[in-house]
PQR file with spaces between the fields and no chain letter, atoms N, CA, C, O and H, PARSE charges and radii, in Angstrom:
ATOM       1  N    UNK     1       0.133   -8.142  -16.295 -0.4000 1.5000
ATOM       2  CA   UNK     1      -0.302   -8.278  -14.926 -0.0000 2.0000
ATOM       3  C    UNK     1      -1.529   -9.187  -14.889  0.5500 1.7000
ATOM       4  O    UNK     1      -2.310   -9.216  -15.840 -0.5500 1.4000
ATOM       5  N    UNK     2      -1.669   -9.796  -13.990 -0.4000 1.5000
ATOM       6  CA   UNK     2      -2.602  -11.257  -13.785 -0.0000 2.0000
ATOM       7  C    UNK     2      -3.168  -10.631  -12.651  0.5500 1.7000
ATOM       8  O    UNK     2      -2.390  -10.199  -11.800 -0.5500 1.4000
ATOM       9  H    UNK     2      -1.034   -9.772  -13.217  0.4000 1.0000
ATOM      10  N    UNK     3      -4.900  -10.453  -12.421 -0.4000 1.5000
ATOM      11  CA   UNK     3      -5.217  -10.860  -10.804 -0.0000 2.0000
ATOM      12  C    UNK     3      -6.078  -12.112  -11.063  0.5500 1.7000
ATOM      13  O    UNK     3      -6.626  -12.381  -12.132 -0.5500 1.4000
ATOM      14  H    UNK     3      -5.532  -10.803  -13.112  0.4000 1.0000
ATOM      15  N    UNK     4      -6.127  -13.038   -9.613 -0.4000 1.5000
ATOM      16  CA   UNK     4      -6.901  -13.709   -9.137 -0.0000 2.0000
ATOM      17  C    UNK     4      -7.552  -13.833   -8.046  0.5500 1.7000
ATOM      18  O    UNK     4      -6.976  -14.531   -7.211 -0.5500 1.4000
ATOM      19  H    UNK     4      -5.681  -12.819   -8.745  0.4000 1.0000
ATOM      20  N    UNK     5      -8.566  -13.401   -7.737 -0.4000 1.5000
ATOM      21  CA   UNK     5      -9.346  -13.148   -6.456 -0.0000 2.0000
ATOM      22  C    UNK     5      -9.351  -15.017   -5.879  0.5500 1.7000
ATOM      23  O    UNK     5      -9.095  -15.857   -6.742 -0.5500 1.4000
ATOM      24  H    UNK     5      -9.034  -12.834   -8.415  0.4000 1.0000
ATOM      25  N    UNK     6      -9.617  -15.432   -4.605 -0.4000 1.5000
ATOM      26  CA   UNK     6      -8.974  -16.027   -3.408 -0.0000 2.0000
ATOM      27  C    UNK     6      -9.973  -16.002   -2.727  0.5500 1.7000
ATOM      28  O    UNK     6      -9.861  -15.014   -2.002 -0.5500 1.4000
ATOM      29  H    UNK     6      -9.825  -14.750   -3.904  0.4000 1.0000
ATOM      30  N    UNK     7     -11.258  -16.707   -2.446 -0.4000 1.5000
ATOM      31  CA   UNK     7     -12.236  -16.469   -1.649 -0.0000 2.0000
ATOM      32  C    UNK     7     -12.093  -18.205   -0.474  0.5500 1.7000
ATOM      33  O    UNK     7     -12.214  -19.408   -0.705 -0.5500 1.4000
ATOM      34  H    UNK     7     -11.349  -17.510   -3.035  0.4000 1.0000
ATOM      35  N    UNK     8     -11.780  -17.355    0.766 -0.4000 1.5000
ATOM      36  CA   UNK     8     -11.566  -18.724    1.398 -0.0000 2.0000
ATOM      37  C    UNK     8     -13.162  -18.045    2.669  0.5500 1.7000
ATOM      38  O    UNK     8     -13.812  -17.011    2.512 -0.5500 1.4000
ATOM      39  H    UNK     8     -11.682  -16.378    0.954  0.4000 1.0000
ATOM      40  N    UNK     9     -13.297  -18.946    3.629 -0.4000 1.5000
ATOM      41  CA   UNK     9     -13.920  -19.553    4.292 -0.0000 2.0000
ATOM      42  C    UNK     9     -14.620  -17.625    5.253  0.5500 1.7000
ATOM      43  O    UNK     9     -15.685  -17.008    5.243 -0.5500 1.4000
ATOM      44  H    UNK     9     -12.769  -19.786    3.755  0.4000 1.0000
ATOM      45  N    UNK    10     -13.549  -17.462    5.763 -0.4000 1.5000
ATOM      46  CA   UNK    10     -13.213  -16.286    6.843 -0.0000 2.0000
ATOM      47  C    UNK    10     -12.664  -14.648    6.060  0.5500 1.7000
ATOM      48  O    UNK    10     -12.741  -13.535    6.580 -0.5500 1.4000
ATOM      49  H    UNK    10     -12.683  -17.963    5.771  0.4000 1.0000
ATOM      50  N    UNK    11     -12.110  -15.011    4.653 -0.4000 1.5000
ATOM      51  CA   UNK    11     -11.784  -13.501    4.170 -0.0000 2.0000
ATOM      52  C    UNK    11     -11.277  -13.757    2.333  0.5500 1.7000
ATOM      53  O    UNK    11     -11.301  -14.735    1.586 -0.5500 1.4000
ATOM      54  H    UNK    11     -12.048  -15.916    4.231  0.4000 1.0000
ATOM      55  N    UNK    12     -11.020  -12.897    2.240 -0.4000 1.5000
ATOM      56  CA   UNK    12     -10.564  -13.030    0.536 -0.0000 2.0000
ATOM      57  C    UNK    12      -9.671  -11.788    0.550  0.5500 1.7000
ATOM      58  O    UNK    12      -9.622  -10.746    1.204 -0.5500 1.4000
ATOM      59  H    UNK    12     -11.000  -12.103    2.848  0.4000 1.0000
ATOM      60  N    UNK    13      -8.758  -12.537   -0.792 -0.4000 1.5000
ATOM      61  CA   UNK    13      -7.564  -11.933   -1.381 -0.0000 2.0000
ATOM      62  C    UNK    13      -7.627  -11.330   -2.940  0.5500 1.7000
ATOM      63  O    UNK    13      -8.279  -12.007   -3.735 -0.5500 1.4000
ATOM      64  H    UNK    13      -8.799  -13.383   -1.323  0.4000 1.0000
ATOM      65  N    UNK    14      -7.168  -10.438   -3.302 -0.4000 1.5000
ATOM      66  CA   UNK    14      -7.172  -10.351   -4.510 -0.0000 2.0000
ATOM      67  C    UNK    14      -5.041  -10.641   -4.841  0.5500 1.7000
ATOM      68  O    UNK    14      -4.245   -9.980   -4.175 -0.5500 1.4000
ATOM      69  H    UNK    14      -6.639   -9.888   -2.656  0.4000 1.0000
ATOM      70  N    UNK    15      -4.656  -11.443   -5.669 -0.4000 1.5000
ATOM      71  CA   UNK    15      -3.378  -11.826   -5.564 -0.0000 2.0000
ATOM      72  C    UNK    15      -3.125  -11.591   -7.008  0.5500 1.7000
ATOM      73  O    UNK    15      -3.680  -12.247   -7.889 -0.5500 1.4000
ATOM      74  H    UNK    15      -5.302  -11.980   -6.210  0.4000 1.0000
ATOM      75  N    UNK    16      -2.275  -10.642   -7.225 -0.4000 1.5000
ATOM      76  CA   UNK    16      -1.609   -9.686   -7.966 -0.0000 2.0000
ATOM      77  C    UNK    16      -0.031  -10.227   -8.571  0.5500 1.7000
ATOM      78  O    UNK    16       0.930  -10.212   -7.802 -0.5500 1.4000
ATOM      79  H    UNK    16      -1.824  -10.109   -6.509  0.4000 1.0000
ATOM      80  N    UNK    17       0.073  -10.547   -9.547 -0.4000 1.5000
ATOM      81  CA   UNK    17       1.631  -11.274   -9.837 -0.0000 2.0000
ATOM      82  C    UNK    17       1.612  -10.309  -11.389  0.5500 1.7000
ATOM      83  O    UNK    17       0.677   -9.886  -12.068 -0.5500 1.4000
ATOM      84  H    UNK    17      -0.708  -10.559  -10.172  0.4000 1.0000
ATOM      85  N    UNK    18       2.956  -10.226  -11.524 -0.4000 1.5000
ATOM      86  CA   UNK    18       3.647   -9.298  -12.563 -0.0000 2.0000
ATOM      87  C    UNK    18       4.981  -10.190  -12.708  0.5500 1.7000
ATOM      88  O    UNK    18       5.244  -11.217  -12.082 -0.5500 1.4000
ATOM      89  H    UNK    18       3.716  -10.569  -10.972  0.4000 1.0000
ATOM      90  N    UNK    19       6.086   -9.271  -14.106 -0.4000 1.5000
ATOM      91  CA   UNK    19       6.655  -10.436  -13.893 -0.0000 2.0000
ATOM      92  C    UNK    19       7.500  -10.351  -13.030  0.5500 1.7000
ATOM      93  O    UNK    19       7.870  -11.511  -12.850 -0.5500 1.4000
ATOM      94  H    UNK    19       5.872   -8.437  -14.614  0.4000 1.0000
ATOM      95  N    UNK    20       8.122   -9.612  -12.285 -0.4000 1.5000
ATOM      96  CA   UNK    20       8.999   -9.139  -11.123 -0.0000 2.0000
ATOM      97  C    UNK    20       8.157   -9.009   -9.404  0.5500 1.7000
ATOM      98  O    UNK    20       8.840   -8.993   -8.380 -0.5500 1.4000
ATOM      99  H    UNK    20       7.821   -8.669  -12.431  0.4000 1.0000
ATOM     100  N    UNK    21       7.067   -8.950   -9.383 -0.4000 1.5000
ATOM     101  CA   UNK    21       6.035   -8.845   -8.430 -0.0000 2.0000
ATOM     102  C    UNK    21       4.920   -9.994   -7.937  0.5500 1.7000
ATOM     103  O    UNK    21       4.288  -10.702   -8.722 -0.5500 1.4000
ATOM     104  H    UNK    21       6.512   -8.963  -10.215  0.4000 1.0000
ATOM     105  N    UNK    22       4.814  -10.034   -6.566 -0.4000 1.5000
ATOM     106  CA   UNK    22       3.402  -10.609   -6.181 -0.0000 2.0000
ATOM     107  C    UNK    22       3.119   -9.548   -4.913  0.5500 1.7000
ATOM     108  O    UNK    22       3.736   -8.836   -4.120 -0.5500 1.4000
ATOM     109  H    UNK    22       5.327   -9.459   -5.929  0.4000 1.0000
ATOM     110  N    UNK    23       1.822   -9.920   -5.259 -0.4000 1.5000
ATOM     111  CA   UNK    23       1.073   -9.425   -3.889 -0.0000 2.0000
ATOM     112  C    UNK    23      -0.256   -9.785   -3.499  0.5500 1.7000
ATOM     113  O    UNK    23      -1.063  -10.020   -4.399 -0.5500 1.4000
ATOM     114  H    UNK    23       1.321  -10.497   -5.903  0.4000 1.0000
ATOM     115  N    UNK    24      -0.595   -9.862   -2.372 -0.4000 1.5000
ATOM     116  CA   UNK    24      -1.659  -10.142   -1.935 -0.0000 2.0000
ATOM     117  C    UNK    24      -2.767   -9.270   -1.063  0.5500 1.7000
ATOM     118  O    UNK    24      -2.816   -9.290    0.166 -0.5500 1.4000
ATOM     119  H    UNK    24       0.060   -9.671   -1.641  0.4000 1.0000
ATOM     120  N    UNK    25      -3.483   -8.645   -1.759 -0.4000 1.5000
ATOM     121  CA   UNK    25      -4.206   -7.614   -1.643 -0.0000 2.0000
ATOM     122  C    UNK    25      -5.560   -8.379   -0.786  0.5500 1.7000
ATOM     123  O    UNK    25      -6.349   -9.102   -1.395 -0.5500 1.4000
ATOM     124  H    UNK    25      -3.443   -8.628   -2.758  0.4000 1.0000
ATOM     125  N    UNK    26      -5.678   -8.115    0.619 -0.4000 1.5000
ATOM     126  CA   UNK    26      -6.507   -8.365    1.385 -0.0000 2.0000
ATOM     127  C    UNK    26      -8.166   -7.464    1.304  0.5500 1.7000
ATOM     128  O    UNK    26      -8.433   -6.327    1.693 -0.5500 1.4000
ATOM     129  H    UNK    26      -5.036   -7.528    1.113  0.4000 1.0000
ATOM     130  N    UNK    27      -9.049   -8.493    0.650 -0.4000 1.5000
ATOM     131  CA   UNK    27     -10.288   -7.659    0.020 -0.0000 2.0000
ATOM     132  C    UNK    27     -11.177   -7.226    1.374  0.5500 1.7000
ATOM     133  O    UNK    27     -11.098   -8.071    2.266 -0.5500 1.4000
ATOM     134  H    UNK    27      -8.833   -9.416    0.334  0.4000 1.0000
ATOM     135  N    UNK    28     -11.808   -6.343    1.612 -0.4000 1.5000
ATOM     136  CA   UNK    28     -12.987   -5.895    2.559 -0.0000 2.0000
ATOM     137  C    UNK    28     -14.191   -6.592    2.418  0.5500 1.7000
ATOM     138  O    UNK    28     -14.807   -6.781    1.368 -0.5500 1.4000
ATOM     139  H    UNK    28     -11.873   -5.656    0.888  0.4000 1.0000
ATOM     140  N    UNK    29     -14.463   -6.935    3.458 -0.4000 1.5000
ATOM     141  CA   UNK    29     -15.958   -8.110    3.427 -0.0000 2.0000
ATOM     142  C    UNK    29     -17.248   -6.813    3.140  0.5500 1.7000
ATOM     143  O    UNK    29     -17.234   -5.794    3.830 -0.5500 1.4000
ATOM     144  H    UNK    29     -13.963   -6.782    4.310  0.4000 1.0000
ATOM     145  N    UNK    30     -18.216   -7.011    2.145 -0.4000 1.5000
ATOM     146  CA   UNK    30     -19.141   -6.606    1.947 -0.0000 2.0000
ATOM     147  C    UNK    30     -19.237   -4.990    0.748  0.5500 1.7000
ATOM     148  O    UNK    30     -20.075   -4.105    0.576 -0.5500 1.4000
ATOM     149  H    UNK    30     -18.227   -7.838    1.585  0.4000 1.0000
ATOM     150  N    UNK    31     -17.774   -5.340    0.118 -0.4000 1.5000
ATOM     151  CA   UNK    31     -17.537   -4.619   -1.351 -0.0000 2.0000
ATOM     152  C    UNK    31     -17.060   -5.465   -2.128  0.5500 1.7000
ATOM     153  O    UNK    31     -16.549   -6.561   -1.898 -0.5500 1.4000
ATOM     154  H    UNK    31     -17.093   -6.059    0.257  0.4000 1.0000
ATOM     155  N    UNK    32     -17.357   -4.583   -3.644 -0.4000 1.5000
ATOM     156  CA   UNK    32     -16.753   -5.269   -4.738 -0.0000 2.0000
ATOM     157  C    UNK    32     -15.043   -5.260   -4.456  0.5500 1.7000
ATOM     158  O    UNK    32     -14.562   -4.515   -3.602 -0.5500 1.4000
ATOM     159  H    UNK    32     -17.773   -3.693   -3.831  0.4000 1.0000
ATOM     160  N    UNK    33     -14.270   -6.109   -5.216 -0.4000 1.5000
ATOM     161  CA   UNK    33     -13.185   -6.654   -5.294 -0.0000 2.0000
ATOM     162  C    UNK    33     -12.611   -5.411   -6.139  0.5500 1.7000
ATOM     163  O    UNK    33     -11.393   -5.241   -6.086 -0.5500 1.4000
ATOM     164  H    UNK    33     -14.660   -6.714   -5.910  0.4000 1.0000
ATOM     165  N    UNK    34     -13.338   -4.579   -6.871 -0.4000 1.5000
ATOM     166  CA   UNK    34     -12.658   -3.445   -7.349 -0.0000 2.0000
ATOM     167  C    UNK    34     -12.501   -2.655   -6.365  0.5500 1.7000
ATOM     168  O    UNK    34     -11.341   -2.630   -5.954 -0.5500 1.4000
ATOM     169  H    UNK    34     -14.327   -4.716   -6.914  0.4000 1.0000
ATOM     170  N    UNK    35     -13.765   -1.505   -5.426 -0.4000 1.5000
ATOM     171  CA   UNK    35     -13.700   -0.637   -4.400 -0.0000 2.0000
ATOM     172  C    UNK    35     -12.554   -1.385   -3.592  0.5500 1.7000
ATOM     173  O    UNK    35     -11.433   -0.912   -3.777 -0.5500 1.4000
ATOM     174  H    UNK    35     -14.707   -1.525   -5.760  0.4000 1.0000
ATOM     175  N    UNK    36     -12.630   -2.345   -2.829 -0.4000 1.5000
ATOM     176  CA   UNK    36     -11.908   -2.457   -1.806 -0.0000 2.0000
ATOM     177  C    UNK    36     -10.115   -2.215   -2.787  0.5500 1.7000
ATOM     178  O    UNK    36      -9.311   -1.645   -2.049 -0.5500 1.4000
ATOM     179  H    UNK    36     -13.541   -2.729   -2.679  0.4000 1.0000
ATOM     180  N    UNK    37      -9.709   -2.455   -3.760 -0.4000 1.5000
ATOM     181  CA   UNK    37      -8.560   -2.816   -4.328 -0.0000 2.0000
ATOM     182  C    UNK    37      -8.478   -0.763   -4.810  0.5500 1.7000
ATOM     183  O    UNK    37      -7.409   -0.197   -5.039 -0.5500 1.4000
ATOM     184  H    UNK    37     -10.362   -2.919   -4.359  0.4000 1.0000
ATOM     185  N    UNK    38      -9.456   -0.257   -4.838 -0.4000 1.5000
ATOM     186  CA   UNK    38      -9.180    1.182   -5.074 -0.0000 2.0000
ATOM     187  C    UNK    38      -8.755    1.732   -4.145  0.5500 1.7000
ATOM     188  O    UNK    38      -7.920    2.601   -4.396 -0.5500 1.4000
ATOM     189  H    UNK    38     -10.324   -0.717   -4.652  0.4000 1.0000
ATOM     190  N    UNK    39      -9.162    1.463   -2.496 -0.4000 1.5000
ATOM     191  CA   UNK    39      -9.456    1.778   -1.313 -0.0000 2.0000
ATOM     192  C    UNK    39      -7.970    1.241   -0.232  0.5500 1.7000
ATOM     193  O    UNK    39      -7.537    1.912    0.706 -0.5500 1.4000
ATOM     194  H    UNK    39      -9.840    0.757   -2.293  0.4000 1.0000
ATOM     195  N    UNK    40      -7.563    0.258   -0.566 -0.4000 1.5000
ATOM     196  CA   UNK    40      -6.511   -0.091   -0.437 -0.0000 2.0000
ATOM     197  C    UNK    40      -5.298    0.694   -1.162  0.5500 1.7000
ATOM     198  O    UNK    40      -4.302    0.950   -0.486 -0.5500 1.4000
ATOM     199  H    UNK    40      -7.914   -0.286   -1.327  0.4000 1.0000
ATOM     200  N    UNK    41      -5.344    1.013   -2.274 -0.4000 1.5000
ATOM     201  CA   UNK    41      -4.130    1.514   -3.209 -0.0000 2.0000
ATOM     202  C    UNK    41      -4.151    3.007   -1.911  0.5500 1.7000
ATOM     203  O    UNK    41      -3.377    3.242   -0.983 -0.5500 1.4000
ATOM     204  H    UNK    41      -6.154    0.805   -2.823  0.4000 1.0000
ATOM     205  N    UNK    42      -5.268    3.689   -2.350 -0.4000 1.5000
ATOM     206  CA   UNK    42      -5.128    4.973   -1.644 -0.0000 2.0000
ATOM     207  C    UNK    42      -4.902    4.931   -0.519  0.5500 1.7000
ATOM     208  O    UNK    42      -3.953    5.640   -0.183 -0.5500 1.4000
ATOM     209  H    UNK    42      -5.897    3.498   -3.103  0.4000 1.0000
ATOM     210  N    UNK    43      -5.613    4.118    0.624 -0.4000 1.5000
ATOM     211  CA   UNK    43      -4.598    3.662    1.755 -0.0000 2.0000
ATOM     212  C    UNK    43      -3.211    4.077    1.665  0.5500 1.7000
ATOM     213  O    UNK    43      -2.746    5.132    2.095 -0.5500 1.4000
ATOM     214  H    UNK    43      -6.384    3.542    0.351  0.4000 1.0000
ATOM     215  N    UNK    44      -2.573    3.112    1.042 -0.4000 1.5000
ATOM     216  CA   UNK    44      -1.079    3.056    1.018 -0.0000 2.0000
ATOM     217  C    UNK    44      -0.661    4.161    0.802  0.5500 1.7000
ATOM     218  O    UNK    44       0.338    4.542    1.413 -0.5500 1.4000
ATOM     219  H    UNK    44      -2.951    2.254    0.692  0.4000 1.0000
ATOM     220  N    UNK    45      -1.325    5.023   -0.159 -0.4000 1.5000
ATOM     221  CA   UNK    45      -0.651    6.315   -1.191 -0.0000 2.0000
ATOM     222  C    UNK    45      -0.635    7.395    0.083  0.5500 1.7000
ATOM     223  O    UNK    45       0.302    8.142    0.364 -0.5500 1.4000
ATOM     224  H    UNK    45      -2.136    4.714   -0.655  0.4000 1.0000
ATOM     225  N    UNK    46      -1.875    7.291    0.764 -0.4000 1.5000
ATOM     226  CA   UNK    46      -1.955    8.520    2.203 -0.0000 2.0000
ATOM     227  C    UNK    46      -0.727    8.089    3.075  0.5500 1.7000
ATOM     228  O    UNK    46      -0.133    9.015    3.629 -0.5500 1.4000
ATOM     229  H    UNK    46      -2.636    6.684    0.536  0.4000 1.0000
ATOM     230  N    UNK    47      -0.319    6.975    3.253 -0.4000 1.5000
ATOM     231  CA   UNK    47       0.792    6.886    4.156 -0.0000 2.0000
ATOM     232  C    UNK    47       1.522    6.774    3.358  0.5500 1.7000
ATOM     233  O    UNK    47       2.554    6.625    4.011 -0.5500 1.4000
ATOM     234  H    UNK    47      -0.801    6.223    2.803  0.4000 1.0000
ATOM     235  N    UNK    48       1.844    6.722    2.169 -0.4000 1.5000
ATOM     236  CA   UNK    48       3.218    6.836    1.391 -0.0000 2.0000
ATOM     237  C    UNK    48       3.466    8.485    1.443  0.5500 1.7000
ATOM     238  O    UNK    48       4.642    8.841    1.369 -0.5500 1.4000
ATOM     239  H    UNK    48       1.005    6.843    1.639  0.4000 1.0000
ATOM     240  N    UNK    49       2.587    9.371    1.548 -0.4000 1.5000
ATOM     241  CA   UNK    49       2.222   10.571    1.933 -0.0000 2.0000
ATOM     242  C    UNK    49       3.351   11.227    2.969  0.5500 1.7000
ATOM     243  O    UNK    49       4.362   11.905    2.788 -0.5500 1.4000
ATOM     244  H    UNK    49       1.631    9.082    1.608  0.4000 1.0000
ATOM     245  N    UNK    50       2.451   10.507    4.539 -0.4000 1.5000
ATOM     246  CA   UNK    50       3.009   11.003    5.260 -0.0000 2.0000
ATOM     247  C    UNK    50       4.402   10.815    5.663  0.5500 1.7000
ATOM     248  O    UNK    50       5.033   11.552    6.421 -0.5500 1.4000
ATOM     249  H    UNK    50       1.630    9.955    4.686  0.4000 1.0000
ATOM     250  N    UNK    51       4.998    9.306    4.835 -0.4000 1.5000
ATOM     251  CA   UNK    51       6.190    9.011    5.296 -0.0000 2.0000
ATOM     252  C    UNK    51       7.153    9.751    4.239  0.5500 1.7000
ATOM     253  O    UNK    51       8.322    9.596    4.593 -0.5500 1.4000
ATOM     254  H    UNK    51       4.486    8.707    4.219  0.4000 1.0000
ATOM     255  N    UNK    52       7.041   10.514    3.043 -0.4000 1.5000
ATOM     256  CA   UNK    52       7.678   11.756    2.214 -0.0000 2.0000
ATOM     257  C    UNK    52       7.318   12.454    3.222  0.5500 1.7000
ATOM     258  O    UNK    52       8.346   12.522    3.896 -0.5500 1.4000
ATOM     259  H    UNK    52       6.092   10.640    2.755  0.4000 1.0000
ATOM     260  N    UNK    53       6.575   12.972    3.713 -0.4000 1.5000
ATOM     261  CA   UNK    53       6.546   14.315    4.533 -0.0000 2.0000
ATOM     262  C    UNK    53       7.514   14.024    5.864  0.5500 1.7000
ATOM     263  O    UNK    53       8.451   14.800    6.048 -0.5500 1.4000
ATOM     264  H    UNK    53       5.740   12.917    3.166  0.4000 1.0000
ATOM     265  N    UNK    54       7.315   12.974    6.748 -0.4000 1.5000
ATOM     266  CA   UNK    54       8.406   12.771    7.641 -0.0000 2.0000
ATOM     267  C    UNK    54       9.698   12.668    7.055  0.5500 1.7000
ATOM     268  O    UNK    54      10.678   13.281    7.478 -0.5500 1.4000
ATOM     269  H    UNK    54       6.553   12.343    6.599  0.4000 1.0000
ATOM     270  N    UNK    55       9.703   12.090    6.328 -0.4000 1.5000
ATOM     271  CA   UNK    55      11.445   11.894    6.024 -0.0000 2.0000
ATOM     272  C    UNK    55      11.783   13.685    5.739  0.5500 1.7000
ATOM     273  O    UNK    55      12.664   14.237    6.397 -0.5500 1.4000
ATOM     274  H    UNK    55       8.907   11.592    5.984  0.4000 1.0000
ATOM     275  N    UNK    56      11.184   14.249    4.973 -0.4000 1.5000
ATOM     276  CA   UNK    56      11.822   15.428    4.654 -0.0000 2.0000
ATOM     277  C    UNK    56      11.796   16.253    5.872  0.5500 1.7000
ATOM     278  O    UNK    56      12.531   17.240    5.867 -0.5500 1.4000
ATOM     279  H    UNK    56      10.467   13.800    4.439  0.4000 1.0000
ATOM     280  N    UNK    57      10.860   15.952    7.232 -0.4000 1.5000
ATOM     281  CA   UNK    57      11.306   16.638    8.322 -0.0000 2.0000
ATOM     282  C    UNK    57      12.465   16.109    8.859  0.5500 1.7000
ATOM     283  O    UNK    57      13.471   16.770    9.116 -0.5500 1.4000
ATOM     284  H    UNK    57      10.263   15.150    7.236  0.4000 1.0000
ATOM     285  N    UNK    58      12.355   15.151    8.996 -0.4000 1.5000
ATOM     286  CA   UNK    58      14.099   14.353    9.757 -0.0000 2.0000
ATOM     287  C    UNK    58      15.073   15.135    8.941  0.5500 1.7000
ATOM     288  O    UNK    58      15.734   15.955    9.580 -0.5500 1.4000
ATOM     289  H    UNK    58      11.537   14.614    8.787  0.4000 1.0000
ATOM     290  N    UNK    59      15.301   15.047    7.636 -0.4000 1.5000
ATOM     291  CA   UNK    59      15.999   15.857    6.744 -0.0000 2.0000
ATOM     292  C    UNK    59      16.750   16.907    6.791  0.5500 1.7000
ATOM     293  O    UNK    59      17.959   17.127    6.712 -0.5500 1.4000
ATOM     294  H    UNK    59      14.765   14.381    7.118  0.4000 1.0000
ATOM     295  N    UNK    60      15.548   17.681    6.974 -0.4000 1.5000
ATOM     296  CA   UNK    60      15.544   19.105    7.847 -0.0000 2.0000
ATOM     297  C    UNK    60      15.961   19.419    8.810  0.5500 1.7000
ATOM     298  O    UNK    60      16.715   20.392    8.818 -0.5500 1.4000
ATOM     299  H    UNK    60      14.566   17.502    7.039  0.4000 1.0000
ATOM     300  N    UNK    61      15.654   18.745   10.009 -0.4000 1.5000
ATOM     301  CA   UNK    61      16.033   18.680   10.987 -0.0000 2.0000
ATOM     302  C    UNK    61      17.852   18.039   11.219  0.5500 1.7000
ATOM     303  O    UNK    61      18.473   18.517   12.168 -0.5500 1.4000
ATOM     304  H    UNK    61      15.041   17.955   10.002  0.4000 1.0000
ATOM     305  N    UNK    62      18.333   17.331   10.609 -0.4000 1.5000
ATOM     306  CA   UNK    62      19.792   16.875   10.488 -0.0000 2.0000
ATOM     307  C    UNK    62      20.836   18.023    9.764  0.5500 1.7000
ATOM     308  O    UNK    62      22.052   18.166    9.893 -0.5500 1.4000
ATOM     309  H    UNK    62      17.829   16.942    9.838  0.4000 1.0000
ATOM     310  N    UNK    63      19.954   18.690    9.045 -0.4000 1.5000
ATOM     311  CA   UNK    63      20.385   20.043    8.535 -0.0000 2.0000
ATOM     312  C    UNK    63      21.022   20.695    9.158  0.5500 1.7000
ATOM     313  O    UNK    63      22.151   21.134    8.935 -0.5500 1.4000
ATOM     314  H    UNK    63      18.966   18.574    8.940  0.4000 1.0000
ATOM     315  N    UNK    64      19.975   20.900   10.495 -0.4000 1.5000
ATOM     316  CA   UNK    64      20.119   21.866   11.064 -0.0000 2.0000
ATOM     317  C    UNK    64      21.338   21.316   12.389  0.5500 1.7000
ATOM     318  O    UNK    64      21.714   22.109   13.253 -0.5500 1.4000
ATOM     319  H    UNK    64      19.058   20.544   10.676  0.4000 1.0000
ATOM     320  N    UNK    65      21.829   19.849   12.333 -0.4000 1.5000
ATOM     321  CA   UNK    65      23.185   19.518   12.932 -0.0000 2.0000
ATOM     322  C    UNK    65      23.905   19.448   12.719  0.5500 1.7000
ATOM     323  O    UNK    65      24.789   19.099   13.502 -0.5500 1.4000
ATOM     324  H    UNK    65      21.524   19.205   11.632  0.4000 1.0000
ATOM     325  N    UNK    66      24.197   19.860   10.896 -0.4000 1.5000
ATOM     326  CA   UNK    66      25.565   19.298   10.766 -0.0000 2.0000
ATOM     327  C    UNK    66      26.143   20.650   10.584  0.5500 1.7000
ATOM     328  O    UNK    66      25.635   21.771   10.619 -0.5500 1.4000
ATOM     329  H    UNK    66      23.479   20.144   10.260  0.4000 1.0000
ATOM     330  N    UNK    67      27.522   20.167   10.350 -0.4000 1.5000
ATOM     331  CA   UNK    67      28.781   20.230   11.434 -0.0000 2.0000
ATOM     332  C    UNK    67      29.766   20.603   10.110  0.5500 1.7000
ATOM     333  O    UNK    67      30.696   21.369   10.362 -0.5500 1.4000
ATOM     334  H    UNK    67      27.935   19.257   10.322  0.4000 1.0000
ATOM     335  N    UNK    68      29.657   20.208    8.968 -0.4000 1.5000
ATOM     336  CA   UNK    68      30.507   20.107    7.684 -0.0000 2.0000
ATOM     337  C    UNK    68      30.728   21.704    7.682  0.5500 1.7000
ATOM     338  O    UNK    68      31.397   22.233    6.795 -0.5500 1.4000
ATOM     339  H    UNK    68      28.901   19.586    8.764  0.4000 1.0000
């Protein structure tokens, strides 16, 4: 895995390539390029969160229609 931080004019990137992967990790003005890239992951992970918890209500809820 490769990063290269991206410092333009108005914001910065930290840009993430693997060998199957890119990404472009949008850094927070006025932290290190690590915090914001910690802060971001967990971001995602809290809504990767809630969208396991919704799906298993929809789930549930289709359960409770079928018909089989």
């Amino acid at each position: 895995m490769k990063v290269k931080i991206i410092i333009l004019a108005e914001s910065a990137y930290a840009c993430i390539t693997d060998d199957s992967f890119t990404l472009d990790c949008r850094l927070s003005p006025g932290k290190s390029a690590y915090k914001s890239m910690q802060e971001s992951a967990q971001e995602l992970r809290n809504k990767a969160d809630r969208y396991l918890r919704t799906a298993g209500r929809i789930e549930q809820a289709a359960e409770l229609l079928k018909t089989d």
